[in-house]
Biopython code that builds the backbone (N, CA, C, O; Angstrom):
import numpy as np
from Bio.PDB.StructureBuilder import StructureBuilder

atoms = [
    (1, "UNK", "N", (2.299, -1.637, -9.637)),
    (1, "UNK", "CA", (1.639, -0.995, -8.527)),
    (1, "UNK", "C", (2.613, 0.021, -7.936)),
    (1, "UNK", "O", (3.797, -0.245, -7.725)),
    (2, "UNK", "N", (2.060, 1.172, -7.687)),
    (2, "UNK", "CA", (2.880, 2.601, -6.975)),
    (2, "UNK", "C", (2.373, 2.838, -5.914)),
    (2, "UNK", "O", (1.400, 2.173, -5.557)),
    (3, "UNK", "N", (3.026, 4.116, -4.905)),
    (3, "UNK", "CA", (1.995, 4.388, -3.838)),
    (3, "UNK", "C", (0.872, 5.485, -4.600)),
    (3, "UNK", "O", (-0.180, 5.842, -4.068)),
    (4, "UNK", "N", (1.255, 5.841, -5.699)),
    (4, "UNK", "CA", (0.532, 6.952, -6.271)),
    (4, "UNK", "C", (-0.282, 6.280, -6.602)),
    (4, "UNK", "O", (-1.376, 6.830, -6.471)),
    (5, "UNK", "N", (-0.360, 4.910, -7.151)),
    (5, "UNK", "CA", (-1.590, 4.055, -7.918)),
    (5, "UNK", "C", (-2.446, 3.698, -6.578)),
    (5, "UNK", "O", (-3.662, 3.863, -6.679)),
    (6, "UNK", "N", (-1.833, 3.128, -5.077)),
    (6, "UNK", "CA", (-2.283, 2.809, -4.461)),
    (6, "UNK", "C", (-3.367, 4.197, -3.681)),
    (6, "UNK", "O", (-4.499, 4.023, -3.229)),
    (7, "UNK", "N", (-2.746, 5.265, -3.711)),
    (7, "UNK", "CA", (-3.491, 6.575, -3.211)),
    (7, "UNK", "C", (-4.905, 6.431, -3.863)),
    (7, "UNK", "O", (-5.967, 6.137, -3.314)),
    (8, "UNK", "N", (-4.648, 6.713, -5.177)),
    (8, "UNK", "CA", (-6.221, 7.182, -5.867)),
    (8, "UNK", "C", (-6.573, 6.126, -5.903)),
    (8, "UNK", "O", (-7.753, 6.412, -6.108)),
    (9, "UNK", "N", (-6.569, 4.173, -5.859)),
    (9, "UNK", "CA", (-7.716, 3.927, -5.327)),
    (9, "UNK", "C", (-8.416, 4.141, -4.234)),
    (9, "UNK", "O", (-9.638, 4.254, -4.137)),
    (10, "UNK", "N", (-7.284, 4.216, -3.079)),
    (10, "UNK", "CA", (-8.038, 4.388, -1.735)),
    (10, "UNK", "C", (-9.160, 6.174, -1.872)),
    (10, "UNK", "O", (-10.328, 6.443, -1.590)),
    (11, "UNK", "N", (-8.439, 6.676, -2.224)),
    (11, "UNK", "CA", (-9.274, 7.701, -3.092)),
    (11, "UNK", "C", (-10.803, 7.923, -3.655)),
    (11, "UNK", "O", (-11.694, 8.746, -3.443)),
    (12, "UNK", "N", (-10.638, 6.726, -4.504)),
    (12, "UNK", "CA", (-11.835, 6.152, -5.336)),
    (12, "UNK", "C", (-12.759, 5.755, -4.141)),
    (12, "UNK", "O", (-13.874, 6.223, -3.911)),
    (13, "UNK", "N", (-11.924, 4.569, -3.246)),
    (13, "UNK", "CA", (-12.830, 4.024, -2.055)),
    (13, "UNK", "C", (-13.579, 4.583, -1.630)),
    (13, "UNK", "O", (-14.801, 4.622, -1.769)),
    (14, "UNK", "N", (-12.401, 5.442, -0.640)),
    (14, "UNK", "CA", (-12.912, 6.390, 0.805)),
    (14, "UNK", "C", (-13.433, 7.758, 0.113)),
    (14, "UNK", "O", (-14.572, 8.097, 0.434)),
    (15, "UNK", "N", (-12.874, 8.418, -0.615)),
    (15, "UNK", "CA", (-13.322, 9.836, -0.592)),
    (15, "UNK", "C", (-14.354, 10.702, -0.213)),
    (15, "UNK", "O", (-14.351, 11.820, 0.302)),
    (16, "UNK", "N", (-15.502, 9.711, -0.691)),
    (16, "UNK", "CA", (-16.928, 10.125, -0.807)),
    (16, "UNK", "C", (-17.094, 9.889, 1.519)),
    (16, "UNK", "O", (-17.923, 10.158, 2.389)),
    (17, "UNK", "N", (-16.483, 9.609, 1.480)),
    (17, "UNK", "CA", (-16.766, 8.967, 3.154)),
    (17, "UNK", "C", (-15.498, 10.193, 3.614)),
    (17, "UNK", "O", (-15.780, 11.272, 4.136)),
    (18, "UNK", "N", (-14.301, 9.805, 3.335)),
    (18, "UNK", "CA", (-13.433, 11.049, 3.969)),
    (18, "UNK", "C", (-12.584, 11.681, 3.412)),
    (18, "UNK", "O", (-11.372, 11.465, 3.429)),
    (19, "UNK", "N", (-13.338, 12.777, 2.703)),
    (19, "UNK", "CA", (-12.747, 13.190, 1.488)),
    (19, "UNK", "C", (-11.919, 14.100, 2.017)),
    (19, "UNK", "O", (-11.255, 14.671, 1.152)),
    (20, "UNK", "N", (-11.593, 14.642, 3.729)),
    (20, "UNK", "CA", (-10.591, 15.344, 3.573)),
    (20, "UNK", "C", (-8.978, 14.603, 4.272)),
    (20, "UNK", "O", (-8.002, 15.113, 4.822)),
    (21, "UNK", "N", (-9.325, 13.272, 3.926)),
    (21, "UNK", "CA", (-7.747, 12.275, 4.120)),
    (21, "UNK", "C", (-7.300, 11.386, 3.024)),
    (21, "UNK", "O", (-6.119, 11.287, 2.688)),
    (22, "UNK", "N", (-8.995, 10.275, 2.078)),
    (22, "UNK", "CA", (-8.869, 9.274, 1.677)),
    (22, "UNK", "C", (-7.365, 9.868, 0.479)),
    (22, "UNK", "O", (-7.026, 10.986, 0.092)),
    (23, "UNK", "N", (-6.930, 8.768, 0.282)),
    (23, "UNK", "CA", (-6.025, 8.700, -0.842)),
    (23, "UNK", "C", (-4.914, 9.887, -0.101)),
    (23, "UNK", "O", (-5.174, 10.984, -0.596)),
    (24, "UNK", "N", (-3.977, 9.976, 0.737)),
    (24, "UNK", "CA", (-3.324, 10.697, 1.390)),
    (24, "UNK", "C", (-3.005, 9.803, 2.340)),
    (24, "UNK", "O", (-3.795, 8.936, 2.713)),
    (25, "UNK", "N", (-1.763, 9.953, 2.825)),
    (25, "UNK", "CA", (-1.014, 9.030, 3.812)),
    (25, "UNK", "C", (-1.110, 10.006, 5.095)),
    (25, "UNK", "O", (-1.171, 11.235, 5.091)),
    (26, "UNK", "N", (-1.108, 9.273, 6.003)),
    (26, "UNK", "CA", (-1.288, 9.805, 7.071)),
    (26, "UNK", "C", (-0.737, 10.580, 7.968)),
    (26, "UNK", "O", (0.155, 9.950, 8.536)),
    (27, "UNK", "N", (-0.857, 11.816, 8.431)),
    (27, "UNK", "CA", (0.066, 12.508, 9.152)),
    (27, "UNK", "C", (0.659, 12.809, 10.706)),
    (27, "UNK", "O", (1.652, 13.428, 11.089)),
    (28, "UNK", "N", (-0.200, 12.227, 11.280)),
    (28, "UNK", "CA", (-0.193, 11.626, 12.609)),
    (28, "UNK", "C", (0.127, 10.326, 12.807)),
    (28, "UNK", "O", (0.047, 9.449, 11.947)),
    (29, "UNK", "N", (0.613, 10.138, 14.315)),
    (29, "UNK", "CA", (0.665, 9.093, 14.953)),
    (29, "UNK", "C", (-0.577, 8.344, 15.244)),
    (29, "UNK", "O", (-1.494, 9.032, 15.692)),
    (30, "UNK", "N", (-0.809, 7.047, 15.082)),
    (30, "UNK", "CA", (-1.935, 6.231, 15.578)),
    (30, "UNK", "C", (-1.622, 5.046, 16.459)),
    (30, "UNK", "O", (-0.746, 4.260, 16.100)),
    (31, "UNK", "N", (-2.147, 4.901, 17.361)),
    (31, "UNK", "CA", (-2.323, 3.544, 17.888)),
    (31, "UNK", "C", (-3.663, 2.433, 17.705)),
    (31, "UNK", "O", (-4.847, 2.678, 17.938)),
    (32, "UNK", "N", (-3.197, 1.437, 17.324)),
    (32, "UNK", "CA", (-4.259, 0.407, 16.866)),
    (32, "UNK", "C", (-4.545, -0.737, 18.413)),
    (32, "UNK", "O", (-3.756, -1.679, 18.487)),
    (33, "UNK", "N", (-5.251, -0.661, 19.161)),
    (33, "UNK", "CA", (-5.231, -1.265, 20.589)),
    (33, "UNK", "C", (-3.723, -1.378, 20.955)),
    (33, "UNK", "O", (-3.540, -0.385, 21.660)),
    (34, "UNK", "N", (-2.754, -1.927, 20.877)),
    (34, "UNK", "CA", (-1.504, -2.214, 21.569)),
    (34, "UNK", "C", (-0.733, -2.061, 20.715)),
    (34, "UNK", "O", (0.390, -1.754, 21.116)),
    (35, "UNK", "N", (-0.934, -2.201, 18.998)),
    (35, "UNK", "CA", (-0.105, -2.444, 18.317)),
    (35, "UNK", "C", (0.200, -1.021, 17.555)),
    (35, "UNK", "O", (-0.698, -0.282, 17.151)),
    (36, "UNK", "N", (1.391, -0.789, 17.441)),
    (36, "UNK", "CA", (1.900, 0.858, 17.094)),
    (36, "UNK", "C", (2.523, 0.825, 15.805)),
    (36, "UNK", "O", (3.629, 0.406, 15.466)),
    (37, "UNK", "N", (1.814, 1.225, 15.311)),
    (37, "UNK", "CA", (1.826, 1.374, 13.475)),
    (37, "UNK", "C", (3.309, 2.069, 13.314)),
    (37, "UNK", "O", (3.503, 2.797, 14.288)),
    (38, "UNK", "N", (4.126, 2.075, 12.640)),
    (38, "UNK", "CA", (5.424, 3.097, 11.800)),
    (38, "UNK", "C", (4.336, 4.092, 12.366)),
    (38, "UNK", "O", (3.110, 4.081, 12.481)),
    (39, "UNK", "N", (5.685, 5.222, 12.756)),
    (39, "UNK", "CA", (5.694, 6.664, 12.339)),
    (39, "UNK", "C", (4.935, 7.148, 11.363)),
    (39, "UNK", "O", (4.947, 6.370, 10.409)),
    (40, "UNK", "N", (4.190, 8.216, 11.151)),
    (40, "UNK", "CA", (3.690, 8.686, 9.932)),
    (40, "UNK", "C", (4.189, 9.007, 8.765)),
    (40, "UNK", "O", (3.687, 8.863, 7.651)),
    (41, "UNK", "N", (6.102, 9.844, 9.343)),
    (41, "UNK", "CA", (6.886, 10.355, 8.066)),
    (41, "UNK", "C", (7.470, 9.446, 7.451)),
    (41, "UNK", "O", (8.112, 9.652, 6.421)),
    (42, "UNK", "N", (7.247, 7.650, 8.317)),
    (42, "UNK", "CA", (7.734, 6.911, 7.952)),
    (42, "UNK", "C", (6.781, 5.815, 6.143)),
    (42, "UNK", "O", (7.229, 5.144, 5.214)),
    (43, "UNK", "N", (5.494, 6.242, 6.557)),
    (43, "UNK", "CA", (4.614, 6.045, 5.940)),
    (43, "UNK", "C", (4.697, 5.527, 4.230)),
    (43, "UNK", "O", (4.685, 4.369, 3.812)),
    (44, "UNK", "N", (4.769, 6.611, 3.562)),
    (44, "UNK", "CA", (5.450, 6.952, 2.105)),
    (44, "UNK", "C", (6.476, 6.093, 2.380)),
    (44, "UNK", "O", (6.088, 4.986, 2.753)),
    (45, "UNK", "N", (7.898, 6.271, 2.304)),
    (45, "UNK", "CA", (8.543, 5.299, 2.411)),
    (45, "UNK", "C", (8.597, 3.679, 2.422)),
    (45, "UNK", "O", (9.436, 2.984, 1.850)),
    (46, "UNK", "N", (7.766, 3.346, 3.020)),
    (46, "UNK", "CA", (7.983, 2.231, 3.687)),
    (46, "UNK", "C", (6.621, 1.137, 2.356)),
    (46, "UNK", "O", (6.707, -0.027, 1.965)),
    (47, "UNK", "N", (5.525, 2.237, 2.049)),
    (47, "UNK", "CA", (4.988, 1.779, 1.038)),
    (47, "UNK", "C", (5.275, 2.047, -0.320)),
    (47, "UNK", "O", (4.443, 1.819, -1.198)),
    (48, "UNK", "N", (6.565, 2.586, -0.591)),
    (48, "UNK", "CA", (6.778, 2.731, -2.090)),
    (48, "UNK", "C", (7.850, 1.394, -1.755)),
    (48, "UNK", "O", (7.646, 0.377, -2.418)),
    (49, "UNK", "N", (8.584, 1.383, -1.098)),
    (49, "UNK", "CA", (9.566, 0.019, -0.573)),
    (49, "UNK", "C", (8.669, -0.903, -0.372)),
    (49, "UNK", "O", (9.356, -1.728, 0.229)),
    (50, "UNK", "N", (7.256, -1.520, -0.469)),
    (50, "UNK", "CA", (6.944, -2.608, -0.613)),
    (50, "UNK", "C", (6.539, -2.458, -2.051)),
    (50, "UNK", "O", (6.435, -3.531, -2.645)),
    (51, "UNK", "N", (6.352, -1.660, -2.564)),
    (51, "UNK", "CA", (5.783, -1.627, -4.050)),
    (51, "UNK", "C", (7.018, -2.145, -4.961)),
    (51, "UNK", "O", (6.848, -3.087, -5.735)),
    (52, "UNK", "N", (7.898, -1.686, -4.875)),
    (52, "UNK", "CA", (9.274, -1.776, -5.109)),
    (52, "UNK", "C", (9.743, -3.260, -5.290)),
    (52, "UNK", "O", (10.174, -3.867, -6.270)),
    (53, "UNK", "N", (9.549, -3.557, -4.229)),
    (53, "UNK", "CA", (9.734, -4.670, -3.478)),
    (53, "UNK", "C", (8.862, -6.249, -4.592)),
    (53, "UNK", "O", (9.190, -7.268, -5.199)),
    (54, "UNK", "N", (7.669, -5.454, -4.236)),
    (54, "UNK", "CA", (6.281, -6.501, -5.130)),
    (54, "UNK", "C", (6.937, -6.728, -6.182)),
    (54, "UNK", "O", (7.442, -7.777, -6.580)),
    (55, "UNK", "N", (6.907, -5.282, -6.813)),
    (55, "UNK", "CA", (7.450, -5.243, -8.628)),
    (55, "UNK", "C", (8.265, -6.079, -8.802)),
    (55, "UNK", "O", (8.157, -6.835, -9.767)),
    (56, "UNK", "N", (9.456, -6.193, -7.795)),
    (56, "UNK", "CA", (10.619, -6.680, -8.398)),
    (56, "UNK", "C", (10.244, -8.283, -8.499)),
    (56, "UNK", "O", (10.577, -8.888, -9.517)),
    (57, "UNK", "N", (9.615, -8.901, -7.536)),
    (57, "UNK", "CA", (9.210, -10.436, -7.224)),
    (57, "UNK", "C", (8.515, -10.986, -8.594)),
    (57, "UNK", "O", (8.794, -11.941, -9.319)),
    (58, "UNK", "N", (7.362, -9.858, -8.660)),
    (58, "UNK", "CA", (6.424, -9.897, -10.348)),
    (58, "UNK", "C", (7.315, -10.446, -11.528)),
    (58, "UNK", "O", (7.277, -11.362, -12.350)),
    (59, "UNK", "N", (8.365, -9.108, -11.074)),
    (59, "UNK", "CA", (9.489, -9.703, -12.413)),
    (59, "UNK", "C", (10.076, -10.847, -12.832)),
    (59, "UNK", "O", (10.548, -11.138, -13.931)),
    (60, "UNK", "N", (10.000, -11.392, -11.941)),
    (60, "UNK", "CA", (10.588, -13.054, -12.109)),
    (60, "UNK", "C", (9.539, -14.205, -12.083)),
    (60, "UNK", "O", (9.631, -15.375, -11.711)),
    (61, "UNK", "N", (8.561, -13.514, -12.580)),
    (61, "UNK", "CA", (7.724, -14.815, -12.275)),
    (61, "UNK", "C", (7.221, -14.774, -13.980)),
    (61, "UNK", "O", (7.387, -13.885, -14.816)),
    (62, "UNK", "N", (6.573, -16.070, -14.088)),
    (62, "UNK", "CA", (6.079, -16.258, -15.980)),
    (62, "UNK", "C", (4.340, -15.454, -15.648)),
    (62, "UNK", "O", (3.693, -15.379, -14.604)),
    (63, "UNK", "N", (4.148, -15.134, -16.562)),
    (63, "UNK", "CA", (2.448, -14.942, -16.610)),
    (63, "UNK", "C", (2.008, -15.591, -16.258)),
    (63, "UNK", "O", (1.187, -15.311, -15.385)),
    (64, "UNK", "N", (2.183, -16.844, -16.619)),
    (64, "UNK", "CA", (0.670, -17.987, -16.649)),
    (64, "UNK", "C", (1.098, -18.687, -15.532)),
    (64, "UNK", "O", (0.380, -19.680, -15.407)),
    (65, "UNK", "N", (2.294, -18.597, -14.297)),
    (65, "UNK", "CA", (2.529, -19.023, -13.002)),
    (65, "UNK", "C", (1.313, -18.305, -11.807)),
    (65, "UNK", "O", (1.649, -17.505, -10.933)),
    (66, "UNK", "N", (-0.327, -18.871, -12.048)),
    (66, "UNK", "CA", (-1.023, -18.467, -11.371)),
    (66, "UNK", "C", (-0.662, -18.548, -9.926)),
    (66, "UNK", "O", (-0.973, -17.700, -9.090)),
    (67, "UNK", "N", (-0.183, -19.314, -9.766)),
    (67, "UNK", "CA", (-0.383, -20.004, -8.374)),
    (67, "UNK", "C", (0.553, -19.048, -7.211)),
    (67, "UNK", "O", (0.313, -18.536, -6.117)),
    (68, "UNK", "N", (1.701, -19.135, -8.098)),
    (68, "UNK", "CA", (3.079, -18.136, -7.349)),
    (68, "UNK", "C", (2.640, -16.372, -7.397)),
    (68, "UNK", "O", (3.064, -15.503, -6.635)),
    (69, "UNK", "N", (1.673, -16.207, -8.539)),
    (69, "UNK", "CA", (1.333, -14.550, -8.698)),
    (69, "UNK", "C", (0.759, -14.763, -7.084)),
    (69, "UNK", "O", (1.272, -14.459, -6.007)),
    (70, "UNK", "N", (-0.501, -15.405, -7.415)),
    (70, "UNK", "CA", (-1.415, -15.050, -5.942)),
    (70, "UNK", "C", (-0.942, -15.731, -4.765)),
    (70, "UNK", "O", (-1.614, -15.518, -3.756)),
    (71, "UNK", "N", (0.076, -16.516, -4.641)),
    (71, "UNK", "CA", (1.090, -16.653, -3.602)),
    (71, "UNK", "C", (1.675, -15.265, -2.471)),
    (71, "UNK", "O", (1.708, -15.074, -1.256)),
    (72, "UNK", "N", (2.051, -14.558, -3.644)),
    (72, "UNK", "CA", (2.919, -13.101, -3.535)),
    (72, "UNK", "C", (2.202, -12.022, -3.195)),
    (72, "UNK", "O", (2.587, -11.097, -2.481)),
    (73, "UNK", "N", (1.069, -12.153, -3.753)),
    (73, "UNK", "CA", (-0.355, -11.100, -3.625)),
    (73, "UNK", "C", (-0.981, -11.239, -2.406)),
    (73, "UNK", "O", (-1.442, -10.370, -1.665)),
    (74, "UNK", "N", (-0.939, -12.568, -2.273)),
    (74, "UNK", "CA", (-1.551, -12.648, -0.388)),
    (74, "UNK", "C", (-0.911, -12.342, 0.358)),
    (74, "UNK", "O", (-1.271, -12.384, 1.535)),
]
sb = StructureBuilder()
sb.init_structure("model")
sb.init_model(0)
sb.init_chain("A")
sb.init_seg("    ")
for serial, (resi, resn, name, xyz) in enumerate(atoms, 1):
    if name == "N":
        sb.init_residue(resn, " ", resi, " ")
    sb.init_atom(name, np.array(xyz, "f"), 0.0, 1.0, " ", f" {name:<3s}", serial, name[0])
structure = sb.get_structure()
């Protein structure tokens, strides 16, 4: 998983709904009721560092360790 893989699904998702953001990280600041999301330039970053992150966990695990894949995935 990449942020590039993660873009064009959201892509796939949203587009047809907001085709002039879906699959694009965000460039503004947002507030979610109280809770204040990262920075925007922080954005990219911070989701290629969990991708990163995922991959590396993936790596150590066996295939057929169902339980620990979707452990990690939730």
């Amino acid at each position: 998983m990449t942020s590039e893989w993660l873009c064009e699904r959201h892509r796939e998702l949203a587009g047809a709904l907001f085709p002039d953001w879906a699959g694009r990280f965000r460039t503004t600041d947002v507030k979610v009721g109280i809770l204040e999301p990262p920075a925007f330039y922080q954005v990219p970053m911070l989701v290629r560092s969990f991708c990163d992150d995922l991959a590396e966990r993936l790596r150590h695990l066996q295939e057929d360790d169902l339980s620990h894949i979707a452990s990690i995935l939730a």
